[in-house]
DSSP file (Angstrom, degrees, kcal/mol; ACC not computed):
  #  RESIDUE AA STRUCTURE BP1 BP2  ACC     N-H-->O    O-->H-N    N-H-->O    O-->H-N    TCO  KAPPA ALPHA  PHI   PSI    X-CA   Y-CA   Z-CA
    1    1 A X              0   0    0      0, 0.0     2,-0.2     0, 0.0    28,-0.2   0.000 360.0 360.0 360.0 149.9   11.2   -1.8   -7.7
    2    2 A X  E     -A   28   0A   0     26,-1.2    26,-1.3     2,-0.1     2,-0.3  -0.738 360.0-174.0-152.0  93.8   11.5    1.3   -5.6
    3    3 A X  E     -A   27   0A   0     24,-0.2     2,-0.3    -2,-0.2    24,-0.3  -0.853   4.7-177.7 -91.3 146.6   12.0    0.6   -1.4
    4    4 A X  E     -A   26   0A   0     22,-2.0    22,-3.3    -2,-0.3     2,-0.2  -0.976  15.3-156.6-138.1 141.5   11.9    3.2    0.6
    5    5 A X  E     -A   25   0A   0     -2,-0.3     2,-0.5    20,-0.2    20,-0.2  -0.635  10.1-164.1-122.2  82.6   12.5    3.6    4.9
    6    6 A X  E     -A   24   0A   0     18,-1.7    18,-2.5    -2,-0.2     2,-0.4  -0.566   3.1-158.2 -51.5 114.8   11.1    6.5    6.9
    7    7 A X        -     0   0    0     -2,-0.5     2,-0.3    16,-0.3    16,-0.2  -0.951  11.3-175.1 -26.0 100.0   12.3    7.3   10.4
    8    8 A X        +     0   0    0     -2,-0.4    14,-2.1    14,-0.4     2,-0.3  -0.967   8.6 163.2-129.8 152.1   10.5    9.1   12.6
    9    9 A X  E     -I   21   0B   0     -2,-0.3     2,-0.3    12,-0.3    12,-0.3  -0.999  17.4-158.7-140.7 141.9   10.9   10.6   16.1
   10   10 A X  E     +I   20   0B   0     10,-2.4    10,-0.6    -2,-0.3     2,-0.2  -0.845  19.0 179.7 -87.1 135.2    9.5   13.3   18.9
   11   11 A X        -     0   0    0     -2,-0.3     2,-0.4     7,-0.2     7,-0.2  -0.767  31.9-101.3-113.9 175.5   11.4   14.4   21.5
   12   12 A X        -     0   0    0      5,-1.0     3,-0.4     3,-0.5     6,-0.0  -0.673  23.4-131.2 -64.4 141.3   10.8   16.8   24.2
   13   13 A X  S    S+     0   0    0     -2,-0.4     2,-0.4     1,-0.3    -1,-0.1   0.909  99.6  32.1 -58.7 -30.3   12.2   20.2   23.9
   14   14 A X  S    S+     0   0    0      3,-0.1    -1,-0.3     1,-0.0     3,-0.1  -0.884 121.4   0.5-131.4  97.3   13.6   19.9   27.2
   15   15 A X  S    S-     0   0    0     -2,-0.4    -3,-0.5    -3,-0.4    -1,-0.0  -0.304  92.0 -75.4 115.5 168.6   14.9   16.6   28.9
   16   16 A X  S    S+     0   0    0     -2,-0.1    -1,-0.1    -5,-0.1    -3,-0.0   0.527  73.8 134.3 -80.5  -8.0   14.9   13.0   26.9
   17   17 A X        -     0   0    0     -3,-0.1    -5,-1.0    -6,-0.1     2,-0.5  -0.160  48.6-136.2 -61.5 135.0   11.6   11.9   26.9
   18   18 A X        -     0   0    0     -7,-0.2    -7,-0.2     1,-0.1    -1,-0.1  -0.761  13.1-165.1 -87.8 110.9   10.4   10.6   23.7
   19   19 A X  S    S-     0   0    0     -2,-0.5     2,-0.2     1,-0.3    -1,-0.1   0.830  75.8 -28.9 -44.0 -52.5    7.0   11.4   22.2
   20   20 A X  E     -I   10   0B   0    -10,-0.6   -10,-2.4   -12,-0.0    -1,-0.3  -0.730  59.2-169.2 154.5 159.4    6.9    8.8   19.7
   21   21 A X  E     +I    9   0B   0    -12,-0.3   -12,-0.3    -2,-0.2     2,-0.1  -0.534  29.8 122.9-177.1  80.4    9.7    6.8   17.6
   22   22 A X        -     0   0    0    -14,-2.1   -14,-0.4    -2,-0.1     2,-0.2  -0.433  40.4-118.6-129.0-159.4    9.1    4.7   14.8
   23   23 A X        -     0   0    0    -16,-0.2    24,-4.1    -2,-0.1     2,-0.6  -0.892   2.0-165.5-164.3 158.3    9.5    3.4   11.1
   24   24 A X  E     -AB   6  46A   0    -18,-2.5   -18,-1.7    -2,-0.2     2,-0.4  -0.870  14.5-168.7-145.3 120.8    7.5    2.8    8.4
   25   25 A X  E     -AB   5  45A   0     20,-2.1    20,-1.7    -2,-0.6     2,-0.5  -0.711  15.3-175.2-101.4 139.3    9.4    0.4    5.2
   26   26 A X  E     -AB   4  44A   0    -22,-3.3   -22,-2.0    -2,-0.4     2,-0.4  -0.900  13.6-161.2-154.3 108.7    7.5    0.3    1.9
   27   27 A X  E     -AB   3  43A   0     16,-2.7    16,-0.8    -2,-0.5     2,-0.3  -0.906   4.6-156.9 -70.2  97.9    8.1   -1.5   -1.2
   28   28 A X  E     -AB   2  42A   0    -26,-1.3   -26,-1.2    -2,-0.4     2,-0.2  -0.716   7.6-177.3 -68.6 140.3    6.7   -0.8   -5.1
   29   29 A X  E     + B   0  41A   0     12,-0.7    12,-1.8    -2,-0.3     2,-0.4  -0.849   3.6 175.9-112.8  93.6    6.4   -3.0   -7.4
   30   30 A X  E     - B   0  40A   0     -2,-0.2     2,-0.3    10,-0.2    10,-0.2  -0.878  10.2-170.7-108.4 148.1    5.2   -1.7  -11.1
   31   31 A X  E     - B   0  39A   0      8,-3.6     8,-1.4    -2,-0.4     2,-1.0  -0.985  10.4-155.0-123.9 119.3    5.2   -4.4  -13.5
   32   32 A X  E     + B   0  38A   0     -2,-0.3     6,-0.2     6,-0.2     3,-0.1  -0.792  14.8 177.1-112.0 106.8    4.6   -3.2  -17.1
   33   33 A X        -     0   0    0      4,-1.5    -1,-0.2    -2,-1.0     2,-0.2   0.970  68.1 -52.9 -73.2 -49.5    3.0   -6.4  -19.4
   34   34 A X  S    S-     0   0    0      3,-0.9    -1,-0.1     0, 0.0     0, 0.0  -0.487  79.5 -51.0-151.2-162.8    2.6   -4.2  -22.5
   35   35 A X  S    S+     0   0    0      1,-0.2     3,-0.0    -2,-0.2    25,-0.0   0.814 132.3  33.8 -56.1 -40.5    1.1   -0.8  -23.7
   36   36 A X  S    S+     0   0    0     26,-0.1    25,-0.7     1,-0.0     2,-0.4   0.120 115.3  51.1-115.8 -16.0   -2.5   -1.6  -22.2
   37   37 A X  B     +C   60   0A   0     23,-0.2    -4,-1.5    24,-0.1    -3,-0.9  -0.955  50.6 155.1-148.7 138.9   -1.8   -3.5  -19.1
   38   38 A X  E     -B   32   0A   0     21,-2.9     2,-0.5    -2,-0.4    21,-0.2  -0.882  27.4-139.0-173.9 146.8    0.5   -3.4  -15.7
   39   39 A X  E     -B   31   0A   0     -8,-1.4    -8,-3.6    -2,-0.3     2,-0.3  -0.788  15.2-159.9-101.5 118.6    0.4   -4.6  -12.7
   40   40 A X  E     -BD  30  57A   0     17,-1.3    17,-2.8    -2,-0.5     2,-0.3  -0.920   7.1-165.8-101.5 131.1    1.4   -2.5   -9.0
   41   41 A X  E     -BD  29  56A   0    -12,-1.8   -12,-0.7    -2,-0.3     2,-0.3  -0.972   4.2-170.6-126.9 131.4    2.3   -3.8   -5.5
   42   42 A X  E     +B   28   0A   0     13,-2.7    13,-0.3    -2,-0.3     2,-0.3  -0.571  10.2 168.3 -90.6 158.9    2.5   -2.4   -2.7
   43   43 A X  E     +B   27   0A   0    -16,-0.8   -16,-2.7    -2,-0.3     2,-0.3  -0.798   9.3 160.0-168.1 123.6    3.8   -3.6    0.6
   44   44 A X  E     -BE  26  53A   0      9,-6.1     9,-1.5    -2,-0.3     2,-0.5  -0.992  18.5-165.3-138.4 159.6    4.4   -1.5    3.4
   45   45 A X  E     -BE  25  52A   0    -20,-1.7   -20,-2.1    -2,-0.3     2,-0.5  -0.986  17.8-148.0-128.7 135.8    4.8   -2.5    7.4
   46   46 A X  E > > -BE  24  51A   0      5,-1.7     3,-0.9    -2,-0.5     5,-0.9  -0.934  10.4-150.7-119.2 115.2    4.5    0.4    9.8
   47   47 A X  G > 5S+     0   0    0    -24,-4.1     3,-2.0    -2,-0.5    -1,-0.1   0.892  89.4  70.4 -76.5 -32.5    6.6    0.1   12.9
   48   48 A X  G 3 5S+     0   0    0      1,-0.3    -1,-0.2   -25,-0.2   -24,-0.0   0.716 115.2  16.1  -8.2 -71.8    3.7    2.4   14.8
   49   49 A X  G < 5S-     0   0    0     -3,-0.9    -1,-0.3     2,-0.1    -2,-0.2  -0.210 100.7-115.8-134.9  31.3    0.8   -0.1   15.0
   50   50 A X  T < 5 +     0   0    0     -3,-2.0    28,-1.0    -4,-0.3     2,-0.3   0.615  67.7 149.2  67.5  12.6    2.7   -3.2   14.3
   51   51 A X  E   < -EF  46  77A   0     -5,-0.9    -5,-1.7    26,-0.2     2,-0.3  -0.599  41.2-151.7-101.9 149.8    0.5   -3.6   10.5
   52   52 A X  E     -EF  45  76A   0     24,-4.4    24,-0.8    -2,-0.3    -7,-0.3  -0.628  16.8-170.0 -93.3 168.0    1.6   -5.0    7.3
   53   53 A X  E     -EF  44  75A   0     -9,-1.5    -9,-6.1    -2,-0.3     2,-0.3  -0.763   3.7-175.2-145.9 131.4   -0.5   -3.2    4.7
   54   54 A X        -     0   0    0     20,-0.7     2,-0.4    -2,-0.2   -11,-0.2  -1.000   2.3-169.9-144.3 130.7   -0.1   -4.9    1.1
   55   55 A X        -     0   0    0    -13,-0.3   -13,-2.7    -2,-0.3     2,-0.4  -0.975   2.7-171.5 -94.5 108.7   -1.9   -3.2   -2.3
   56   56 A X  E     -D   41   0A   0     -2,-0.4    16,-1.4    16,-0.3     2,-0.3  -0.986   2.6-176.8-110.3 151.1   -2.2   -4.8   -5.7
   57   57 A X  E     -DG  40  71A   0    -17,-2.8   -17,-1.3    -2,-0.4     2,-0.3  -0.868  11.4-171.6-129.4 145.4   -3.4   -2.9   -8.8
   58   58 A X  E     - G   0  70A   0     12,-1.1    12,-1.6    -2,-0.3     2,-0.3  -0.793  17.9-170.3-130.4 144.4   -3.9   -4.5  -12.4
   59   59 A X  E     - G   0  69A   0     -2,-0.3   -21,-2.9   -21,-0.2     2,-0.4  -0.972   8.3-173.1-144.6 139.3   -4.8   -1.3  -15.2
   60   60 A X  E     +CG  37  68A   0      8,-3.5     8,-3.7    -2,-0.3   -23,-0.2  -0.991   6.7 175.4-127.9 136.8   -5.8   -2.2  -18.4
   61   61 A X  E     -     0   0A   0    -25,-0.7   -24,-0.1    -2,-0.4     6,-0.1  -0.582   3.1-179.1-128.7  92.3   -6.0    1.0  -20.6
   62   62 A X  E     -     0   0A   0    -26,-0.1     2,-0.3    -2,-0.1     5,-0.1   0.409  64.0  -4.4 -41.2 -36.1   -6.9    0.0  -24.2
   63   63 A X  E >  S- G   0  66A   0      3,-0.5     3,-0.6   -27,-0.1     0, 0.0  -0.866  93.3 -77.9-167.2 166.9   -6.9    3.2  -26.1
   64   64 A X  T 3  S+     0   0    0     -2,-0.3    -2,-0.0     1,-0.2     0, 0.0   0.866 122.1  50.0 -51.0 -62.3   -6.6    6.8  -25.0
   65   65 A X  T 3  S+     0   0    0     34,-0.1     2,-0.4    -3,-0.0    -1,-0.2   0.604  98.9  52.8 -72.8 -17.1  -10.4    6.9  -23.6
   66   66 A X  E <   -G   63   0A   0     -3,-0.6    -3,-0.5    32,-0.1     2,-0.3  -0.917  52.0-178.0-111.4 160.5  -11.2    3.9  -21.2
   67   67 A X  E     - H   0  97A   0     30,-0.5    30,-2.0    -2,-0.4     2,-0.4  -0.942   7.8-163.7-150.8 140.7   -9.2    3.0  -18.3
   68   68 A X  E     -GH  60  96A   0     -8,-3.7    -8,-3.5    -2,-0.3     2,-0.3  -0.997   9.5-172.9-127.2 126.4  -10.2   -0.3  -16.1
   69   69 A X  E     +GH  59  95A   0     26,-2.9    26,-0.7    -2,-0.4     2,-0.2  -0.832   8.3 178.8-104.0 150.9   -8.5   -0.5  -12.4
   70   70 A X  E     +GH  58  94A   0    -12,-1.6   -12,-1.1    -2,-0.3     2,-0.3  -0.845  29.9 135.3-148.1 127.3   -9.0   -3.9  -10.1
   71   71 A X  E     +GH  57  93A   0     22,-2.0    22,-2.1   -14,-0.3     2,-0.3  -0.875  25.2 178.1-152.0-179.2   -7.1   -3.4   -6.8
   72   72 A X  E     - H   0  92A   0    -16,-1.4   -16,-0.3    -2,-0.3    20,-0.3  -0.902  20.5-112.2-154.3-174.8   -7.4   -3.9   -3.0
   73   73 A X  E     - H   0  91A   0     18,-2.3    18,-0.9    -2,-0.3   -18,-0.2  -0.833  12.1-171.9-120.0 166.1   -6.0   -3.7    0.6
   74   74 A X  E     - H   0  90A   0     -2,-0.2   -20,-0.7    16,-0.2     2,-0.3  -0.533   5.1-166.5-166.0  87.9   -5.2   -5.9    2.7
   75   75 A X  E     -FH  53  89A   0     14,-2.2    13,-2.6   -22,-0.2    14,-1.8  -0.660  10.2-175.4-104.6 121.6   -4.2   -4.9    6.3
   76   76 A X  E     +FH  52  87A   0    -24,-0.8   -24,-4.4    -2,-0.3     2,-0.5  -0.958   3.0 178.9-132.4 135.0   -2.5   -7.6    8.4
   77   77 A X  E     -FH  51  86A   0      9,-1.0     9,-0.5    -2,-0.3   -26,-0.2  -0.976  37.3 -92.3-145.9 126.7   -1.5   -7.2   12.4
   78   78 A X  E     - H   0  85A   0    -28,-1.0     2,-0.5    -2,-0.5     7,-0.2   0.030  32.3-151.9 -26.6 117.3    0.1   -9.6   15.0
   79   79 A X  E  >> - H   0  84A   0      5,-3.6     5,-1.8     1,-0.2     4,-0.7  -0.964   6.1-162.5-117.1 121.3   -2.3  -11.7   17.0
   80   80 A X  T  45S+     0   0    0     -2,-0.5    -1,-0.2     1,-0.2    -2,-0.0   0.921  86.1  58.1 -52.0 -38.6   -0.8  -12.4   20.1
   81   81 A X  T  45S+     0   0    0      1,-0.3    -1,-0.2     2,-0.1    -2,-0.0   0.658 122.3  32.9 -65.0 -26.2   -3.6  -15.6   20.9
   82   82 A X  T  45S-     0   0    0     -3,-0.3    -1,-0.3     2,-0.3    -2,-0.1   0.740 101.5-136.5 -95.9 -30.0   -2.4  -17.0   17.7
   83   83 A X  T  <5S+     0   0    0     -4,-0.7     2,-0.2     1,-0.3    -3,-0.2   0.881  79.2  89.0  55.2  46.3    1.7  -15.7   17.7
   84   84 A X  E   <S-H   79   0A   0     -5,-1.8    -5,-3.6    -7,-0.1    -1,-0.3  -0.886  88.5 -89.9-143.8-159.0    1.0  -14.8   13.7
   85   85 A X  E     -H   78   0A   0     -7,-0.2     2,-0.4    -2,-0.2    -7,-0.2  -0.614  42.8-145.3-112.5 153.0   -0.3  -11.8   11.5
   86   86 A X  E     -H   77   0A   0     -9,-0.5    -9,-1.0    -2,-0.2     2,-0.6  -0.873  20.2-111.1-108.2 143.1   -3.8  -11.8   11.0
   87   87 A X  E     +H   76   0A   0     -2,-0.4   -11,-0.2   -11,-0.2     3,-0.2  -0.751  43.2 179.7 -72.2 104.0   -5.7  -10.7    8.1
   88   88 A X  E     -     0   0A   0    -13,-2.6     2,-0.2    -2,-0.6   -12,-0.2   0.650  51.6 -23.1-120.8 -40.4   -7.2   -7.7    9.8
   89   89 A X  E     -H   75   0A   0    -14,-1.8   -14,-2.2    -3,-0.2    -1,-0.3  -0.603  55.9-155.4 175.6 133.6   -9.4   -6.1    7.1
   90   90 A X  E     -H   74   0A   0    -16,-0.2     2,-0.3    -2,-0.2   -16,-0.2  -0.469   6.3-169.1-103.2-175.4   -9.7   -5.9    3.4
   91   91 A X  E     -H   73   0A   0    -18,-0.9   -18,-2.3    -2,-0.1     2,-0.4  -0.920   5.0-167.3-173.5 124.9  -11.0   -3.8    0.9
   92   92 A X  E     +H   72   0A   0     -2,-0.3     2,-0.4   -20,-0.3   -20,-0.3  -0.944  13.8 177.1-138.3 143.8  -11.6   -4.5   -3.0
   93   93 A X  E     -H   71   0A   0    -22,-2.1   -22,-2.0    -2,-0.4     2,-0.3  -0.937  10.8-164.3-131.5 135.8  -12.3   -1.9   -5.5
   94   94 A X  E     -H   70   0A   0     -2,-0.4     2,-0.4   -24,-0.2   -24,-0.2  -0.994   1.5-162.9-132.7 153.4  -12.8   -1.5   -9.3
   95   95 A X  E     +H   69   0A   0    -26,-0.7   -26,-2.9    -2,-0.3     2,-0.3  -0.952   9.5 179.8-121.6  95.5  -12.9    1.2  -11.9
   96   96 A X  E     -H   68   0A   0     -2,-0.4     2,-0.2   -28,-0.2   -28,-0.2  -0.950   9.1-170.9-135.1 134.1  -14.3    1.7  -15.7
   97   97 A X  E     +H   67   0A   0    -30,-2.0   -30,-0.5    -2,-0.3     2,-0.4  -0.858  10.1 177.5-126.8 129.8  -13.8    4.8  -17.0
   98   98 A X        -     0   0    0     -2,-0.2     2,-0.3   -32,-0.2   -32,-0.1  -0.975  21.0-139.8-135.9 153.5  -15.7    5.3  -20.7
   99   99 A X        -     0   0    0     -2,-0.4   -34,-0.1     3,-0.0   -33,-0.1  -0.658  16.9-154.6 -90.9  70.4  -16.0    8.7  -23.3
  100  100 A X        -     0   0    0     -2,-0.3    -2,-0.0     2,-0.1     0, 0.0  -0.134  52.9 -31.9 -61.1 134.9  -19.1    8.9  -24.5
  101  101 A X              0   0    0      1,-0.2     0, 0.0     0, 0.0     0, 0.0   0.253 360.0 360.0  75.3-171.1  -19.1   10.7  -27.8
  102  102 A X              0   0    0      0, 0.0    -1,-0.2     0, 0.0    -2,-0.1   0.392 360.0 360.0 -74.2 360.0  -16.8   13.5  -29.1
């Protein structure tokens, strides 16, 4: 597990006014089953634009030459009309990697 918390802020060069002012808190997870297989999660919230954003990754790599990904996104933001986080858009993606020949 690896969390990490960012701060960031703008000021003016002159006088208090604040450009922007946020934070953005972010969580890893690698999980290692074996040689050949492990599992990543992400989870981050970003104080900005109010979004949860949460990642998982599975890799299975069997031998030196293939590698297989399955992962996604899954970007979730506060609906007032509801008062909870909404599933806001997703995204799922995979990846097989082969070596033909020598």
């Amino acid at each position: 597990m690896s969390p990490s918390l960012r701060y960031f802020e703008m000021n003016r060069l002159v006088g208090n006014e604040k450009f922007y002012k946020g934070y953005i808190a972010r969580l890893n997870v690698n999980y290692q089953f074996n040689q050949n297989l492990s599992f990543r999660l992400v989870g981050e919230f970003n104080e900005f634009d109010g979004k949860y954003l949460i990642q998982p990754l599975l890799k299975w790599n069997p031998n030196p030459f293939t590698i297989f990904y399955v992962g996604g996104n899954n970007n979730y933001q506060f609906n007032d009309q509801f008062d909870s986080y909404r599933l806001e858009d997703a995204q799922l993606y995979m990846k097989f990697q082969y070596q033909i020949g020598n």
